[in-house]
N, C-alpha and C positions, 0 to 999 in steps of 0.2 A: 722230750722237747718237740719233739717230729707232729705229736700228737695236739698236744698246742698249740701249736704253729695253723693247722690244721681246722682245731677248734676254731681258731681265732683269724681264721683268714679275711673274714670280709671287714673287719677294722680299716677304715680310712679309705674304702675303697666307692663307696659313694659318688656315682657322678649323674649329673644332668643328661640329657640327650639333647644337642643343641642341631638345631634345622635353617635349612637356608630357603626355606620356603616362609614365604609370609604366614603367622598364623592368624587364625581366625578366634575372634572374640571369644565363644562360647567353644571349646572345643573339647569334647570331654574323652579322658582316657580312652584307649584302646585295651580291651583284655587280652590276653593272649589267648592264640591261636591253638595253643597244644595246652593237653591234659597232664601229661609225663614226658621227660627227658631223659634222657641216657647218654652220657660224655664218657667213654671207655679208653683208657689209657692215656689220659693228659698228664703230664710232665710236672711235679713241683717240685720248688726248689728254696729253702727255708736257709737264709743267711743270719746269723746269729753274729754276737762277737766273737767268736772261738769257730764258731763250724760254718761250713755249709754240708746240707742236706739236701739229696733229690730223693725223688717216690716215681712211680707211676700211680696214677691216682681216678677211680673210677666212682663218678659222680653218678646219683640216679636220686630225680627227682618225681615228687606226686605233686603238682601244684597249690599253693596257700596249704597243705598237708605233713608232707614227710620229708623230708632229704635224709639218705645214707654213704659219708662219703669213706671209700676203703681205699687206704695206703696200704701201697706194696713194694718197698724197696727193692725186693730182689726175687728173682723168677717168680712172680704173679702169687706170691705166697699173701696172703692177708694178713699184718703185722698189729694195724691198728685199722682202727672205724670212728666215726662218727656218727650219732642219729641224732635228729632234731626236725623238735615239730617248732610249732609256733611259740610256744609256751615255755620248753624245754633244751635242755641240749645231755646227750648222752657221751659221755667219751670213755672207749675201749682201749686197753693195752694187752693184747692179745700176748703179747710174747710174756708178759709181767702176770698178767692173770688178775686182772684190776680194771675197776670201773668208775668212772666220777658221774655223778648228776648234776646239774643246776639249771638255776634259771639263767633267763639274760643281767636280769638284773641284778644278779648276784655275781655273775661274771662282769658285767660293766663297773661294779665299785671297782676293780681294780685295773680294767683293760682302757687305754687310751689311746685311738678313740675308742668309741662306744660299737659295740655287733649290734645289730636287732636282725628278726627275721628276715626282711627283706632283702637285705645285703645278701646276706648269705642262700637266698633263695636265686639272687642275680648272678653269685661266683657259683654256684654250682648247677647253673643253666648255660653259664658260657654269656648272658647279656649284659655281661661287664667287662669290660669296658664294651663301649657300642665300636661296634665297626672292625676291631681287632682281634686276632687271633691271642694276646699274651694280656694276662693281669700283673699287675703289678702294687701290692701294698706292704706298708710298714704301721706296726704298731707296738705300744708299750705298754707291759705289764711288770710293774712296779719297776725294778732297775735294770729291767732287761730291754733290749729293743730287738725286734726283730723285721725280717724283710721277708716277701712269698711273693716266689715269680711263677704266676700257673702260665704254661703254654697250651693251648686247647688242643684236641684235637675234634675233629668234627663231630658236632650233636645230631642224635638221633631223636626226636618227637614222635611221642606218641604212641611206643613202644611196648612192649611189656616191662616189668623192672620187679626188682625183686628188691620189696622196702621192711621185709619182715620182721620187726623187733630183735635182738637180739637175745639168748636166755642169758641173762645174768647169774642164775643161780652157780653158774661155772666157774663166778670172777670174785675176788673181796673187792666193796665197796669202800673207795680213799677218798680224801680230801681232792679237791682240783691242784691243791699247790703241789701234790705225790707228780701229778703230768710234769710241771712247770722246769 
């Protein structure tokens, strides 16, 4: 479930950046400033109908590239992971010994709302929500609903980070519904 949750964190979490500054007609994106992010030890906490669940949870991004995100409930031990590039998303269950693949779009027939990259490039940089230190989303996958309250703690840019694929030959390959 943890793993899920996790997978599936940046569902509905979409938001604008709203300015109180006048904007100007032609005003074209900003890129960001940093190559790689390292968020170490931020807080989540996955309410369900039946549980709640916290982690400590260590984000490490390569920009429009990689994100690897590792849950660790309890003494810094690595439980579950996440990898996902633009294209893909990987999920580990390290304690079960099982790995799921898919696409977005394979995971969007059934999650609502919808992930795509970018979301989940925003929750695991900490630029989501703008200005706050805690995210806050809920979404639904088939008759479940769930809620993920991340509280940040502070990002590190531009880092080293450690995004190395993980060896699957170690895990049996399940369906996604085996996480759910």
């Amino acid at each position: 479930m943890l793993i899920a949750a996790v997978v599936l964190a940046g569902c509905g979490a979409k938001k604008q950046a709203v300015s109180d500054q006048p904007s100007e007609v032609s005003q074209e994106p900003e890129e960001p400033a940093w190559h790689t992010c390292l968020i170490q030890g931020a807080r989540a906490v996955v309410y369900t109908e039946t549980d709640k669940i916290s982690a400590a949870v260590t984000m490490q991004t390569v920009r429009d590239s990689m994100i690897v995100i590792t849950v660790m409930p309890m003494l810094g031990i690595e439980m579950a992971r996440l990898e996902a590039t633009p294209m893909e998303l990987t999920a580990i269950d390290k304690i079960h010994g099982q790995y799921a693949e898919l696409t977005y779009a394979e995971l969007n027939r059934k999650l609502t709302p919808s992930l795509n990259w970018d979301v989940l490039q925003q929750i695991s940089t900490g630029e989501l929500p703008l200005g706050e230190q805690k995210a806050r989303m809920m979404y639904s996958f088939g008759d479940h609903t769930i809620e993920i309250v991340i509280d940040y703690t502070p990002r590190r840019l531009d880092v080293p980070v450690r995004i190395g694929n993980i060896n699957k030959n170690r895990y049996t390959k399940v369906d996604v519904s085996r996480f759910l």
